[in-house]
DSSP file (Angstrom, degrees, kcal/mol; ACC not computed):
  #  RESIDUE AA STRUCTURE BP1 BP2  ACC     N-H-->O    O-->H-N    N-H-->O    O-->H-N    TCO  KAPPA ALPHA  PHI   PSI    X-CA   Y-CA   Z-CA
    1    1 A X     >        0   0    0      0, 0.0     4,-2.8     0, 0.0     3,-0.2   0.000 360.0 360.0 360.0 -49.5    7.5   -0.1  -43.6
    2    2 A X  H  >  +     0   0    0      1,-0.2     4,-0.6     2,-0.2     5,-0.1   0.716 360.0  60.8 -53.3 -32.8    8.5    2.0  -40.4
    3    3 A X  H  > S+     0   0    0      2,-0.2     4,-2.2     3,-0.1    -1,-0.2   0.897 109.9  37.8 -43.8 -57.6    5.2    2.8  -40.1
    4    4 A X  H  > S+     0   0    0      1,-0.3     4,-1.0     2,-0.2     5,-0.3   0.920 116.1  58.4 -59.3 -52.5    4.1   -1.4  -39.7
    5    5 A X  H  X S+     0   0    0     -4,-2.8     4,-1.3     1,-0.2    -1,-0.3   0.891 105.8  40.5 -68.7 -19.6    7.2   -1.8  -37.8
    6    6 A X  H  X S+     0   0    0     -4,-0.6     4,-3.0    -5,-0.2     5,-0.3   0.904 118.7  54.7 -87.4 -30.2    6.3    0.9  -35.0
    7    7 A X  H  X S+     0   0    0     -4,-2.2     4,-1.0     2,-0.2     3,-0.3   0.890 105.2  48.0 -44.7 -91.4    2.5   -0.8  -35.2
    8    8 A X  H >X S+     0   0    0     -4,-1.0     4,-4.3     1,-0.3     3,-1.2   0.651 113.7  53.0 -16.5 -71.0    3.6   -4.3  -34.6
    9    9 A X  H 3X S+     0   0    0     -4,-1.3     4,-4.4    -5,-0.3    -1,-0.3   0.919 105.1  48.6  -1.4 -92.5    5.7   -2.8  -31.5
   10   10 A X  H 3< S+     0   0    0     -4,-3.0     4,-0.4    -3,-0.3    -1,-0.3   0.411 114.2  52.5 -71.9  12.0    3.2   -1.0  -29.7
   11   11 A X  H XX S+     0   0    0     -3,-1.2     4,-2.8    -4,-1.0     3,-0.7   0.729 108.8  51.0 -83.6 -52.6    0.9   -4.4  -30.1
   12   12 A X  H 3X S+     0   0    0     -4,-4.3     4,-3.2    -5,-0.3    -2,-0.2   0.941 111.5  39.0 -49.4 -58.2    3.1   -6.0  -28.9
   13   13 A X  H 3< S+     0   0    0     -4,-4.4     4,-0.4     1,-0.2    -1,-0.2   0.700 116.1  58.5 -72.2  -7.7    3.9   -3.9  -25.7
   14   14 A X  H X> S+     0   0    0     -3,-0.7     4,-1.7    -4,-0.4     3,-1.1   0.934 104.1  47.7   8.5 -97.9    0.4   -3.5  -25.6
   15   15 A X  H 3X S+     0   0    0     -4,-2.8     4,-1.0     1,-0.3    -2,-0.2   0.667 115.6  44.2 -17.4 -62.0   -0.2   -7.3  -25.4
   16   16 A X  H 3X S+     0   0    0     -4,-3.2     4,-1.4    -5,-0.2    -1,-0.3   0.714 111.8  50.1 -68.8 -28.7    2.2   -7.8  -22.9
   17   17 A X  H <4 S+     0   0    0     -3,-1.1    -2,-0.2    -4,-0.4    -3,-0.2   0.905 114.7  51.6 -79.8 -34.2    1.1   -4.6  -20.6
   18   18 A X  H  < S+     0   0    0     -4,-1.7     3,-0.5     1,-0.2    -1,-0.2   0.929 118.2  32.6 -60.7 -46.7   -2.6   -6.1  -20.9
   19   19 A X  H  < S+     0   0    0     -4,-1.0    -1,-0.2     1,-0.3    -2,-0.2   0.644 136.9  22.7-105.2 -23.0   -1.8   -9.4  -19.9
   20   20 A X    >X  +     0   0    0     -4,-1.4     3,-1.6     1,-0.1     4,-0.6  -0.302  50.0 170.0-113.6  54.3    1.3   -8.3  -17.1
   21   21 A X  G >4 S+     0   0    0     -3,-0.5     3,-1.0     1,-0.2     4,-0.1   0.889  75.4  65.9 -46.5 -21.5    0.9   -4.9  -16.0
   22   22 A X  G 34 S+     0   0    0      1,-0.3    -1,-0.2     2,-0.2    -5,-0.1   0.127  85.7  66.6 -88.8  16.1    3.9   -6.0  -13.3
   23   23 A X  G <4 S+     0   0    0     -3,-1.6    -1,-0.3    -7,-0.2    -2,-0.1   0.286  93.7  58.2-104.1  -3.8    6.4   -6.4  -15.7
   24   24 A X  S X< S+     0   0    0     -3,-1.0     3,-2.9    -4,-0.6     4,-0.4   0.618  80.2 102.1 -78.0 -27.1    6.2   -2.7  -16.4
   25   25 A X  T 3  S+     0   0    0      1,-0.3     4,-0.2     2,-0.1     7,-0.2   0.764  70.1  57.9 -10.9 -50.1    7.0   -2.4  -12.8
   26   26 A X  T 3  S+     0   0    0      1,-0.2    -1,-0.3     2,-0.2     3,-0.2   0.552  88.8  68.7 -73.9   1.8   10.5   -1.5  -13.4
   27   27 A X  S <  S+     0   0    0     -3,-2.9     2,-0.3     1,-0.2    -1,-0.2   0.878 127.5  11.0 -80.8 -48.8    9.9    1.8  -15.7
   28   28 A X  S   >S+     0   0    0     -4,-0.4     5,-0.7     1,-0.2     3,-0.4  -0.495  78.6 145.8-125.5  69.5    8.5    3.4  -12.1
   29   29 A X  T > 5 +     0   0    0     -2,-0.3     3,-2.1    -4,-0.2    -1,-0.2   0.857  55.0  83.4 -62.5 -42.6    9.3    1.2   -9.0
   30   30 A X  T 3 5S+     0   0    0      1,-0.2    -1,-0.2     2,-0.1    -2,-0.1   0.840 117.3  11.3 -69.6 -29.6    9.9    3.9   -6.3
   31   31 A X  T 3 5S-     0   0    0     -3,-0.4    -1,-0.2     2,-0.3    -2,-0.1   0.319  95.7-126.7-103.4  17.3    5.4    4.0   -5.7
   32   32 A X  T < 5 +     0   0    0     -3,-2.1     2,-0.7    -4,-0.4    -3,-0.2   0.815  64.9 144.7  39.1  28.4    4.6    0.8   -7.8
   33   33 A X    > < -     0   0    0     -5,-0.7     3,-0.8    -8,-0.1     2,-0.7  -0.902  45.8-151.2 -97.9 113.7    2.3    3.2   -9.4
   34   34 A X  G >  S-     0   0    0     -2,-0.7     3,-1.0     1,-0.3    -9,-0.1  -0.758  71.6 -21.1-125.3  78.8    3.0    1.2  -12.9
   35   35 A X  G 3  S-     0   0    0     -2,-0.7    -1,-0.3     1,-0.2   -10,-0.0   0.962 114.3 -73.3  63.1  38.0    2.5    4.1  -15.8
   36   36 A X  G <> S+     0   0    0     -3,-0.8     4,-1.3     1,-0.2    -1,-0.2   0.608 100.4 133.8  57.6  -1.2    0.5    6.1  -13.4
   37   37 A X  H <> S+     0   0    0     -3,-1.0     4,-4.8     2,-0.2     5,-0.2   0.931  73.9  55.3 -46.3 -55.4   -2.6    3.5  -13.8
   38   38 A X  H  > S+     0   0    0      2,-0.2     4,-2.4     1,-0.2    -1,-0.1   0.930 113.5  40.0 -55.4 -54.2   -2.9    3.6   -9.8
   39   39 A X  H  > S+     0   0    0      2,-0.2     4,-1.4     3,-0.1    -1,-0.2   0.800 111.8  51.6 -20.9 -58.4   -3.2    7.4   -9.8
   40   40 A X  H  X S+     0   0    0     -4,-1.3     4,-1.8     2,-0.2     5,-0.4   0.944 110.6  50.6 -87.8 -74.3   -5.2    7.7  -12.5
   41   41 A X  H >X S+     0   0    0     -4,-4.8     4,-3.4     2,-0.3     3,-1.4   0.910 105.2  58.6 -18.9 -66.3   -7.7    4.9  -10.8
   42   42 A X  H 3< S+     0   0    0     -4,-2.4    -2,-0.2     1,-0.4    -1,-0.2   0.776 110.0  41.9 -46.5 -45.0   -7.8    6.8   -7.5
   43   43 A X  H 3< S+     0   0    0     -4,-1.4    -1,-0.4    -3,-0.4     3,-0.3   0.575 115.7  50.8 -80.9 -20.8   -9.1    9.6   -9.1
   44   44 A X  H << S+     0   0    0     -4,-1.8     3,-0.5    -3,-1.4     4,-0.2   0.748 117.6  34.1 -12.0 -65.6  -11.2    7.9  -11.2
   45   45 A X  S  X S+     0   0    0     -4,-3.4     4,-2.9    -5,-0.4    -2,-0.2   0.137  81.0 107.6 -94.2  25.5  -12.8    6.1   -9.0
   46   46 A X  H  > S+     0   0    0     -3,-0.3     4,-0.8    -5,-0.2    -1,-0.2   0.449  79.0  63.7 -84.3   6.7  -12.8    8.6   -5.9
   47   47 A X  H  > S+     0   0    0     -3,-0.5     4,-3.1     2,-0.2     5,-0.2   0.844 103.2  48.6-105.0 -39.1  -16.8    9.1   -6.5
   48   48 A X  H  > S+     0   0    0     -4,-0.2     4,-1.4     2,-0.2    -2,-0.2   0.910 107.7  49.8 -56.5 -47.2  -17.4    5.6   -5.7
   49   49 A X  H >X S+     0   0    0     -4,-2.9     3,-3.1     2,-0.2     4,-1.6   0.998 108.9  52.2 -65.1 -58.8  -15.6    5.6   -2.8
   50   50 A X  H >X S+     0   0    0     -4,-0.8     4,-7.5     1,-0.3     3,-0.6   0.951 110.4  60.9 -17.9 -51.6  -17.5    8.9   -1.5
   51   51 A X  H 3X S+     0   0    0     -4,-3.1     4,-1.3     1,-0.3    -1,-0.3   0.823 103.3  36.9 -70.6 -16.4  -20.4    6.9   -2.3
   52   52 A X  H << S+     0   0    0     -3,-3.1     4,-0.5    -4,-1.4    -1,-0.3   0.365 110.0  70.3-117.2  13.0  -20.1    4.3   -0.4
   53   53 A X  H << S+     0   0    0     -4,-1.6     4,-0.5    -3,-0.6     5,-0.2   0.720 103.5  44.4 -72.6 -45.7  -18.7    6.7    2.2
   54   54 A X  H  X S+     0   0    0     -4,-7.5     4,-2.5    -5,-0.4     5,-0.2   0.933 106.3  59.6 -79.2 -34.2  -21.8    8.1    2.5
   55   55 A X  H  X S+     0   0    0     -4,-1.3     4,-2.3    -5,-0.4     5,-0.2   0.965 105.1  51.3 -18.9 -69.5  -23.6    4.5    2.6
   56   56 A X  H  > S+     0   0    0     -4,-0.5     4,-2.3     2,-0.2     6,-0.6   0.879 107.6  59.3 -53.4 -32.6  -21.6    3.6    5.7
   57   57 A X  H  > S+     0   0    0     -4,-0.5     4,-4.1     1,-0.3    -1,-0.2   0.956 112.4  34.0 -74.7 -56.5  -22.9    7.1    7.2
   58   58 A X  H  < S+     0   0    0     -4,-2.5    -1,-0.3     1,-0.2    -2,-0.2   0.853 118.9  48.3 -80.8  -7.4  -26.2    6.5    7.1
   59   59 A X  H  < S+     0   0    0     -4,-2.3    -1,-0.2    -5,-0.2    -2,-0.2   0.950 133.7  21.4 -81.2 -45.1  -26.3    3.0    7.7
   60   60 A X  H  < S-     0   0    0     -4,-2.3    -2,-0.2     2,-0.3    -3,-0.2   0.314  89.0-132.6 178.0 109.0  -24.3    3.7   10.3
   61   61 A X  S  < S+     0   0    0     -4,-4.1     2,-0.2    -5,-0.1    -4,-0.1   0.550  78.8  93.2  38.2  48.9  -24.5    7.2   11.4
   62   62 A X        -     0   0    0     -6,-0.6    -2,-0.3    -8,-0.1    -3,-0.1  -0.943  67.1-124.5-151.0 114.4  -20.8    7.1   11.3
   63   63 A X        -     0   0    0     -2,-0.2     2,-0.6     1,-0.1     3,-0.1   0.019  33.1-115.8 -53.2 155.0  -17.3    7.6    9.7
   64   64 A X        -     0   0    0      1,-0.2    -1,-0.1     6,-0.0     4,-0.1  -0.846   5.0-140.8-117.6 154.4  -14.9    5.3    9.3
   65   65 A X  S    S+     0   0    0     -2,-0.6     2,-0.3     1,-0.1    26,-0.2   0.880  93.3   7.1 -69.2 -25.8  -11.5    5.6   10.9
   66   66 A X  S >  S-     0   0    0      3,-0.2     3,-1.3    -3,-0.1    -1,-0.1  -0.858  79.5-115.9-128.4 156.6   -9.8    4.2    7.8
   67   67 A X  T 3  S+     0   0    0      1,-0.3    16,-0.2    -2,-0.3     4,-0.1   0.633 102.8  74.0 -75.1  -7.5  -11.2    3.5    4.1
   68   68 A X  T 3  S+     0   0    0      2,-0.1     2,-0.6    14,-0.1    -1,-0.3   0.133  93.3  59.1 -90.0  31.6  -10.6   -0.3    4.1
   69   69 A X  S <  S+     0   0    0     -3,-1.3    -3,-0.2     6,-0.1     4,-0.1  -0.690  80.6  77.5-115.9 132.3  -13.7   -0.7    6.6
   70   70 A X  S    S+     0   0    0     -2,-0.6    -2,-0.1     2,-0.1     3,-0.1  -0.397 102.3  39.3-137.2   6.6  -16.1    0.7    4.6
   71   71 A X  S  > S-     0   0    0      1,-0.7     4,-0.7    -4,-0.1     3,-0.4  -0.493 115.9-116.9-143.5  57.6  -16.2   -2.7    2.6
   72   72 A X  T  4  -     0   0    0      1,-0.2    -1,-0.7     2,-0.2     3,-0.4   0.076  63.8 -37.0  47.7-166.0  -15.8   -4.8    5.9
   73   73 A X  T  > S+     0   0    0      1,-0.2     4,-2.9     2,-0.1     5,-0.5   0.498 116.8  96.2 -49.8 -21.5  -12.8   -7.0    6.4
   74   74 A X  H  > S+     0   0    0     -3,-0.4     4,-2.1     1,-0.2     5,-0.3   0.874  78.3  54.0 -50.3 -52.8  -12.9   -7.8    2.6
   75   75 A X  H  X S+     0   0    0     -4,-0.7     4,-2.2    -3,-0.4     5,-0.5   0.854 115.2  39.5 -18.4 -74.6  -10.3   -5.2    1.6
   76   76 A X  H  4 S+     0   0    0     -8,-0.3    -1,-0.2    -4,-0.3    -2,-0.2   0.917 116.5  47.7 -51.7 -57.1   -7.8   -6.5    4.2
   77   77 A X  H  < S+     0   0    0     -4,-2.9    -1,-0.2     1,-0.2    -2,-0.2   0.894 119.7  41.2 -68.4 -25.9   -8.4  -10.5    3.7
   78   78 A X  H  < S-     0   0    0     -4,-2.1    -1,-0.2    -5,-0.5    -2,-0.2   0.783  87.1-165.3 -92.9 -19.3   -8.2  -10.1   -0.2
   79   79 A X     <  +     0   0    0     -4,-2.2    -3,-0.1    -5,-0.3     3,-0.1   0.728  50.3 122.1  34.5  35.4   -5.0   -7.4   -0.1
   80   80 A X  S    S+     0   0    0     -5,-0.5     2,-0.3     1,-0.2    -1,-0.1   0.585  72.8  20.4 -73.7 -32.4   -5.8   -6.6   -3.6
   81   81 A X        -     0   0    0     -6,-0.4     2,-0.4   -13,-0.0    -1,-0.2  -0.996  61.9-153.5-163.0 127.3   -6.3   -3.4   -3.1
   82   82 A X    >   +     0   0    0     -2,-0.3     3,-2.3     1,-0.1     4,-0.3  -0.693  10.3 179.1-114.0  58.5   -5.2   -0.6   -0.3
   83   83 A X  T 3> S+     0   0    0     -2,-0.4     4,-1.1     1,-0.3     3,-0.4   0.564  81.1  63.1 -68.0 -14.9   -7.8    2.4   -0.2
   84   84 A X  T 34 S+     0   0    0      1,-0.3     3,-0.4     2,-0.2    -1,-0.3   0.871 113.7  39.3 -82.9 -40.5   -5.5    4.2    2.9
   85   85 A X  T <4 S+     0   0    0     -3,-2.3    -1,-0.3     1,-0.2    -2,-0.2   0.587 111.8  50.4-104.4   4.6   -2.8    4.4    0.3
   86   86 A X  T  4 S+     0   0    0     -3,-0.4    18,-1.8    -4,-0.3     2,-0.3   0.707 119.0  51.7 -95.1 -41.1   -4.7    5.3   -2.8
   87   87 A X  E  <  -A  103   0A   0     -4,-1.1     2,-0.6    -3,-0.4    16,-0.1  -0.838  63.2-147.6-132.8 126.8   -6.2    8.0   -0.6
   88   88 A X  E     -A  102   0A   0     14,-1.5    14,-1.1    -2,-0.3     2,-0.4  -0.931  35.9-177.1-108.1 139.8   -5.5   10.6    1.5
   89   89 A X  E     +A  101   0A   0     -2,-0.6     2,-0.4    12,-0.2    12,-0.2  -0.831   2.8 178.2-128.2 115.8   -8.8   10.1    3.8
   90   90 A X  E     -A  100   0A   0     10,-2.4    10,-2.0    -2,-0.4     2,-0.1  -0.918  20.6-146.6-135.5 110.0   -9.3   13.1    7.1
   91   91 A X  E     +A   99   0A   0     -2,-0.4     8,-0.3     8,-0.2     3,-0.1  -0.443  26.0 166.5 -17.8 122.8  -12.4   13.1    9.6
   92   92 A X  S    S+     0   0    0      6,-1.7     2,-1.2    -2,-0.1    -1,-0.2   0.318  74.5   7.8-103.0 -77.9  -13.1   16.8   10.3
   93   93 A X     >> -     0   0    0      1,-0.1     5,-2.0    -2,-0.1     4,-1.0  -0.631  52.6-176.6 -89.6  96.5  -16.7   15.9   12.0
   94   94 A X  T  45S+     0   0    0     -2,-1.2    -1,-0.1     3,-0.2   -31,-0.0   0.904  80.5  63.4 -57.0 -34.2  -18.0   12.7   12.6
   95   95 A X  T  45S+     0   0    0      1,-0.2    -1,-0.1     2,-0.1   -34,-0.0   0.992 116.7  34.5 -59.5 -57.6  -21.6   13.8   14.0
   96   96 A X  T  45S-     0   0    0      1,-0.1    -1,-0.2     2,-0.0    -2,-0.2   0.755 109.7-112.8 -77.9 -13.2  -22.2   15.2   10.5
   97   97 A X  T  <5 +     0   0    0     -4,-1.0     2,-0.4     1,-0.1    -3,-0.2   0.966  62.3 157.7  91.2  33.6  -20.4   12.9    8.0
   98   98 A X      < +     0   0    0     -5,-2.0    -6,-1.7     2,-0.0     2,-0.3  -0.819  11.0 131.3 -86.5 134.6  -17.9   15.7    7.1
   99   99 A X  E     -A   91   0A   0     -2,-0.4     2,-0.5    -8,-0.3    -8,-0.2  -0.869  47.2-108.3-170.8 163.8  -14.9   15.0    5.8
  100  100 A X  E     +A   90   0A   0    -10,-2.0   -10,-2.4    -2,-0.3     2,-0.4  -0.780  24.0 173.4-101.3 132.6  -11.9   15.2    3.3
  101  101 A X  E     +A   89   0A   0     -2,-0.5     2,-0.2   -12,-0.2   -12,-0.2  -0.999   1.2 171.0-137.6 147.6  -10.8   12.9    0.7
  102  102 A X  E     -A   88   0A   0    -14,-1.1   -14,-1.5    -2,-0.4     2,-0.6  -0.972  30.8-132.2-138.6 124.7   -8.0   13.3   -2.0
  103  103 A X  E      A   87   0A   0     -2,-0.2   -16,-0.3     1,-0.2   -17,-0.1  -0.864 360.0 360.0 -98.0 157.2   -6.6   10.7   -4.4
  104  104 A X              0   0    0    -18,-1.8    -1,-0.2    -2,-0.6   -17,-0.2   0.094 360.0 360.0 -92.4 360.0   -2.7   11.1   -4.1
């Protein structure tokens, strides 16, 4: 019976996390990283961004100063999604495409 009852629970918060994630907000407010999902993205998804770091280089033969142009203006107009804060993003050498990226 305790068993069912802890099931039922975690479907339930489940249910709700799937369908709100921002009503978890409140466990970890002070970096709205919400159960560490945003973290855990960044680093996830830090080869894609590389990749399309290096796209931009060779298209053209150039860094960018911040990671929201590397997808145009879209980033900014849609303000879904913040790659400067996901990321910490450092030029060393622009001629060669060098640089460091880190997910925070």
């Amino acid at each position: 019976m305790l068993f069912r009852i802890l099931i039922i629970i975690s479907g339930v918060a489940s249910l709700i996390y799937f369908i709100n994630p921002a009503s978890f907000e409140k466990l970890n407010p002070k970096d709205k990283d919400v159960l560490g999902i945003t973290s855990a993205n960044a680093a996830i998804n830090k080869g894609q961004v590389e990749t399309a770091l290096m796209l931009y280089c060779i298209d053209k033969s150039d860094l960018p100063n911040d990671l929201n142009q590397l997808y145009g203006d879209y980033l900014d107009q849609k303000t879904k999604i913040n790659l400067n804060q996901l990321y910490n993003y450092k030029i060393e050498e622009k001629e060669t495409c060098d640089y460091l990226l880190k997910a925070l």
